[in-house]
C-alpha positions in Angstrom: -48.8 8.7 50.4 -46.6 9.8 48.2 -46.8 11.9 44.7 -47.4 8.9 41.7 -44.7 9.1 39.3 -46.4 10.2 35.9 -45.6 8.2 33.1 -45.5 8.9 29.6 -45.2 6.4 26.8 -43.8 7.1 23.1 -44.2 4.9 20.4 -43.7 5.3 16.4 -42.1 3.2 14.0 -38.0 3.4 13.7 -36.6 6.3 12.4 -39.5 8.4 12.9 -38.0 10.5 15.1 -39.1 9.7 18.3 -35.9 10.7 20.2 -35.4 14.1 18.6 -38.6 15.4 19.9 -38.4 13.9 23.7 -34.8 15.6 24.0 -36.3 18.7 22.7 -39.7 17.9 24.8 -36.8 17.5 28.1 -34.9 20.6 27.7 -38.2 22.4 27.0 -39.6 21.2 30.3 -36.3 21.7 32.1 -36.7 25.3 31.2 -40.6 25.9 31.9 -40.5 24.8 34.9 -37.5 25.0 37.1 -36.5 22.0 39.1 -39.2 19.7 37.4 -37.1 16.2 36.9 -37.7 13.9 34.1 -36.2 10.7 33.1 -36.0 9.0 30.4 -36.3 4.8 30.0 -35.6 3.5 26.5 -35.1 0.1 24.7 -33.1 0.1 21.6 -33.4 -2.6 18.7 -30.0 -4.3 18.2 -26.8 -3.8 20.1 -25.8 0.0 19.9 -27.5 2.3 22.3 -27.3 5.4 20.1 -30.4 7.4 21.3 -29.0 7.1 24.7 -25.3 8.5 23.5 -27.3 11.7 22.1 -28.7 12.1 25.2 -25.6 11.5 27.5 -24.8 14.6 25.0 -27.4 16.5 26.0 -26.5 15.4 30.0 -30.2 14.0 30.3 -29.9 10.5 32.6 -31.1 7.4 30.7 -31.8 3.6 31.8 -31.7 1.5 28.7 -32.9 -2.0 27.4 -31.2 -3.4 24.6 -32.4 -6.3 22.5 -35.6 -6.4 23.8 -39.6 -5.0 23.0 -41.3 -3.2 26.3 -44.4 -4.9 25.4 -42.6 -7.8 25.6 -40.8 -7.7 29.1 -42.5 -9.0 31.8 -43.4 -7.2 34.3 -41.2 -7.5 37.2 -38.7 -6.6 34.7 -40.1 -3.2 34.1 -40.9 -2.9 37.6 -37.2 -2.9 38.2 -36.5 -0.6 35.6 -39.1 1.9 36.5 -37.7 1.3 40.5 -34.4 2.3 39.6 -35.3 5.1 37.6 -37.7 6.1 40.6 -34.9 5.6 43.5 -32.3 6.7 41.7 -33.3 10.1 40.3 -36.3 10.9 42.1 -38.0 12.1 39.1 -41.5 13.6 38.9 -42.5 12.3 35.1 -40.5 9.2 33.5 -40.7 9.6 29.5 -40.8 6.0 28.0 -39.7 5.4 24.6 -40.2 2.5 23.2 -38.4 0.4 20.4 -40.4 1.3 17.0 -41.3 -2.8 17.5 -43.6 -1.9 20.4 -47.6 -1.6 20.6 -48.8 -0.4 23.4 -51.3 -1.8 24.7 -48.2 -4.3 27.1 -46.5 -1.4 27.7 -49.6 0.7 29.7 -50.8 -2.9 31.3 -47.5 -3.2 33.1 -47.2 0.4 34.2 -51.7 0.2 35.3 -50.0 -3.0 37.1 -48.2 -0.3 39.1 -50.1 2.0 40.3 -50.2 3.6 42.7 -46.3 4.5 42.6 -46.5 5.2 38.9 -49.4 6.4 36.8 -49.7 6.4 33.5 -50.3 10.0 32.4 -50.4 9.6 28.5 -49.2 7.5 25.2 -48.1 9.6 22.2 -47.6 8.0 18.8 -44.8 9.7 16.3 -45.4 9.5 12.9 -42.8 10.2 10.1 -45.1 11.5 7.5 -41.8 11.6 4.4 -42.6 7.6 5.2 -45.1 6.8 6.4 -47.1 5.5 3.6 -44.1 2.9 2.5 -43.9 1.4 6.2 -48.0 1.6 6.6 -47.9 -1.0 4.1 -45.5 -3.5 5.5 -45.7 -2.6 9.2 -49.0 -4.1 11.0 -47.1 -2.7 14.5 -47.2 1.3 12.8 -50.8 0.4 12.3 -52.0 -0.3 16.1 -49.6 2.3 17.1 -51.4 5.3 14.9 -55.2 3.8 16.7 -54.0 3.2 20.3 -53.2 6.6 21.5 -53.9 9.8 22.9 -52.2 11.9 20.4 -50.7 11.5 17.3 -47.5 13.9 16.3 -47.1 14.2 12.7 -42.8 14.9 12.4 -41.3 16.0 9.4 -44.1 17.7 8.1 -42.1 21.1 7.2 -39.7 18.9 4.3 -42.9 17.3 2.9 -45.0 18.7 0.3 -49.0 19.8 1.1 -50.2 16.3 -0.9 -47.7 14.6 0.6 -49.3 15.4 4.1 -52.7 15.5 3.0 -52.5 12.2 1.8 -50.4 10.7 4.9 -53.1 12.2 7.0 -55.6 10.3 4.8 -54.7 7.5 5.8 -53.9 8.4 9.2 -57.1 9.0 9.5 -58.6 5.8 8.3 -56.9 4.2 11.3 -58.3 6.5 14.0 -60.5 9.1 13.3 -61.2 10.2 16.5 -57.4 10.9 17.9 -56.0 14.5 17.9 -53.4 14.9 15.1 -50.8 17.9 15.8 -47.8 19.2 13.7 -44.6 18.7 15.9 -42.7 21.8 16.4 -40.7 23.2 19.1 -43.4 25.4 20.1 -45.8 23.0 20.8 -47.6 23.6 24.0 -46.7 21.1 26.6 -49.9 20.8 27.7 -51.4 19.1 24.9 -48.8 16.3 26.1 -48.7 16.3 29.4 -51.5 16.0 32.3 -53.7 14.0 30.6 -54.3 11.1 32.4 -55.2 8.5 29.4 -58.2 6.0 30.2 -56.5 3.7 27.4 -56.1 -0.1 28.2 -57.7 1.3 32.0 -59.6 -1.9 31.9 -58.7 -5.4 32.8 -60.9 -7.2 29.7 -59.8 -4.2 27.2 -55.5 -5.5 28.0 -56.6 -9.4 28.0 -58.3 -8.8 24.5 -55.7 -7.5 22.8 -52.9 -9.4 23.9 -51.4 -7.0 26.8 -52.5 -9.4 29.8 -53.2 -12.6 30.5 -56.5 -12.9 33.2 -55.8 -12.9 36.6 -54.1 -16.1 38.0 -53.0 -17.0 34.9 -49.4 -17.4 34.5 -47.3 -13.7 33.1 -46.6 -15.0 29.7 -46.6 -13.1 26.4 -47.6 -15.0 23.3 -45.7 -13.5 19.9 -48.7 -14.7 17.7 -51.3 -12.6 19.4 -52.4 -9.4 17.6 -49.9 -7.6 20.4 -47.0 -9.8 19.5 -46.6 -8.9 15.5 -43.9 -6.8 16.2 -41.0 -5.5 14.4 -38.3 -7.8 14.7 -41.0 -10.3 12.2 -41.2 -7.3 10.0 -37.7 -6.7 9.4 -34.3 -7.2 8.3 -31.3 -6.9 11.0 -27.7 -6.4 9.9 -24.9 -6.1 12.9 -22.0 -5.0 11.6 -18.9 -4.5 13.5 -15.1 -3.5 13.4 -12.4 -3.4 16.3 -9.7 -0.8 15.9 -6.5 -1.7 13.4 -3.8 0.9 13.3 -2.9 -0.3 9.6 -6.6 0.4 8.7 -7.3 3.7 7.1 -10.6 5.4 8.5 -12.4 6.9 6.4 -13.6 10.4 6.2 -16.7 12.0 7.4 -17.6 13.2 4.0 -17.1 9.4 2.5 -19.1 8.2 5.5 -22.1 10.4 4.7 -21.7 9.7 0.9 -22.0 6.2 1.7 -25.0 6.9 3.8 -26.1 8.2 1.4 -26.2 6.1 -1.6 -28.4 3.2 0.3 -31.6 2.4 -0.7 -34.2 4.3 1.5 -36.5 1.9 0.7 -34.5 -0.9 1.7 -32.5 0.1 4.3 -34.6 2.3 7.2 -32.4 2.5 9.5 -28.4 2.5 10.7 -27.4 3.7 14.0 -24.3 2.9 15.6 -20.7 4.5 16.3 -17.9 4.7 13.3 -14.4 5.7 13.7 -13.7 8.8 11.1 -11.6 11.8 10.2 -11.9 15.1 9.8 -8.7 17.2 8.6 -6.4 14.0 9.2 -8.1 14.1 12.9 -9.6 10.4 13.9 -12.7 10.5 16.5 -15.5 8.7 17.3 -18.6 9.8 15.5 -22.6 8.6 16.6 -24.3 7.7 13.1 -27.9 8.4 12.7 -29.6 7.2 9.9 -33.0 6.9 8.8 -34.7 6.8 5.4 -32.4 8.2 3.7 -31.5 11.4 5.9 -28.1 11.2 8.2 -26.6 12.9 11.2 -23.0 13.0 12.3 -22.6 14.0 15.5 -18.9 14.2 17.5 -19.1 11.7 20.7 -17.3 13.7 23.4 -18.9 12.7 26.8 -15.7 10.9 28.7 -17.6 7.4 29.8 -18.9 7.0 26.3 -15.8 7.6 24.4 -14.2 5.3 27.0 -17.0 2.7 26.0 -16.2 2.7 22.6 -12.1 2.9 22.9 -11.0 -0.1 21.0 -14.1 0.1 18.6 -13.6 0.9 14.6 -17.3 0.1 13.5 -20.1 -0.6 15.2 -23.7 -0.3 13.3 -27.1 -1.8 13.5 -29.1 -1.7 9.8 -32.7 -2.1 9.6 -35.0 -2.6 6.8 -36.0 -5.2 4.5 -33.9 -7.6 2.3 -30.6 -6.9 3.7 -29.5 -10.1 3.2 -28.0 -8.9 -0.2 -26.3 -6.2 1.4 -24.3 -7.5 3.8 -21.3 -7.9 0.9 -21.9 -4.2 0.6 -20.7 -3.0 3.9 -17.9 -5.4 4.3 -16.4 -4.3 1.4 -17.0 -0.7 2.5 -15.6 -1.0 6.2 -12.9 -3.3 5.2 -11.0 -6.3 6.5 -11.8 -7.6 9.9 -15.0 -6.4 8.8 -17.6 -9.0 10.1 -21.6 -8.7 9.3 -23.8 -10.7 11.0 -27.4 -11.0 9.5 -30.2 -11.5 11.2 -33.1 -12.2 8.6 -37.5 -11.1 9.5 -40.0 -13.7 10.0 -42.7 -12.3 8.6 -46.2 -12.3 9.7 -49.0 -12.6 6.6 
């Protein structure tokens, strides 16, 4: 019989930086251990699949979903997924990371559901402790993710202050006491990640009671009202906004861009990701935006099929957050004529 596939799943609300540390957990592994293979399977909230273009970058294969939650697909879908990955790239760990709308608990059914091809090996929750606290508040999804997992990775620790983290961890700890808590850094050891082989959601009763499964013989359904089913996309704002190429529109530059960025509300808007047209020394490229709570990176796209992808293409951004609505004027008149906005408002659970 052949070697399972180990799986590990990533969850953490957006912006939290759950991409930065599974590149930087890739290339680590890449280099420890020559000839180990990992892929990585992503979904992305709203239309631009910017956590894949950084990793195009970084020449690390990815298999996206757009638009759609992993606890929410059923599970021939992620069968096919995790298939492809599987015949495709013949990789000996697939990383998972999921949209920051995703609770686990669907997400390890499915892949138990495929054993013994794959196994699941561990889940890790990312925690964003600058922000924690204000999403904690508003988010019931960054709630379940901080209990149900095997370790908990506290990012962006080194720009916050020692209360700031002694209180995040306060109430980190109030969800789940028991779960290892670790500072992220690039020296973390692997192993604390890796080879675990997580009992969570192992049995049948444990995935039906919190919304992961429906009993056997019942019909694969997912209901949006169970406990597993508050996800993000009730729990905040969506703004798509988007721009084709003009040649009598002036771009702007990439110092305006990040000013602009810059002057949102952090507390409104958590997130904008996407690809904008800009200029540097009177030069116009293609830059990825990456956006969260208030921090930005520009970074140059340059891989050929991606800036092939995105020929023709002057604007296009997905914001996140809450009470966009009121913002929508905001970036039209920023961006410009031809400028349109599309707004996609939460439905909020209470």
């Amino acid at each position: 019989m052949d070697t399972p596939v180990q799986v590990t799943v990533f969850t953490g609300f957006l912006g939290a930086g759950k991409s930065t540390i599974i590149l930087d957990l890739i290339q680590r592994l890449r280099r420890t251990v020559p000839g180990y293979k990992v892929a990585l399977l992503k979904n992305e909230f709203g239309d631009v699949e910017v956590d894949s273009l950084l990793a195009k970058e970084s020449a690390i294969e990815v298999t996206e979903m757009l638009n759609g939650c992993l606890c929410c697909v059923l599970v021939g879908q992620m069968q096919n997924a995790l298939q492809e990955i599987r015949d495709t790239y013949h990789p000996d760990r697939i990383i998972i990371e999921s949209s920051g709308s995703a609770f686990p608990a669907p997400i390890a059914w499915q892949i138990r559901q495929l054993e013994p091809v794959f196994h699941l090996d561990s889940i890790a929750t990312v925690i964003d402790v600058l922000n924690f606290r204000g999403y904690e508040d508003t988010s019931y999804t960054a709630k379940m993710q901080a209990q149900y997992t095997d370790l908990i990775l506290l990012n962006k620790h080194e720009l916050a202050s020692e209360r700031e983290l002694d209180l995040v961890l306060d109430h980190v700890y109030e969800l789940n006491e028991d779960t290892p808590k670790v500072k992220y850094s690039s020296d973390l050891d692997l192993d604390l990640l890796f080879g675990i082989d997580t009992r969570l959601f192992a049995a049948a009763d444990d995935a039906v009671r919190l919304g992961a499964a429906t009993p056997l013989g019942s019909p694969s359904t997912h209901d949006p009202d169970l406990a597993a089913g508050a996800h993000m996309q009730n729990e905040v704002d969506l703004l798509a906004v988007e721009a084709a190429a003009d040649d009598d529109r002036t771009l702007p530059s990439r110092q305006a861009l990040e000013l602009f960025l810059a002057s949102l509300d952090k507390d409104r808007v958590y997130r904008v990701k996407g690809v904008v047209q800009a200029t540097t020394e009177d030069t116009a490229s293609p830059w990825i935006v990456n956006h969260a709570f208030g921090r930005s990176t520009l970074i140059p796209l340059t891989h050929a099929a991606s800036v092939l992808q995105y020929d023709g293409v002057r604007v296009r951004l997905t914001v996140m957050g809450i009470g966009l609505a009121t913002l929508a004027q905001t970036f039209r008149d920023w961006f410009g004529p031809g400028t349109t906005v599309s707004v996609h408002e939460a439905h909020r659970h209470h």
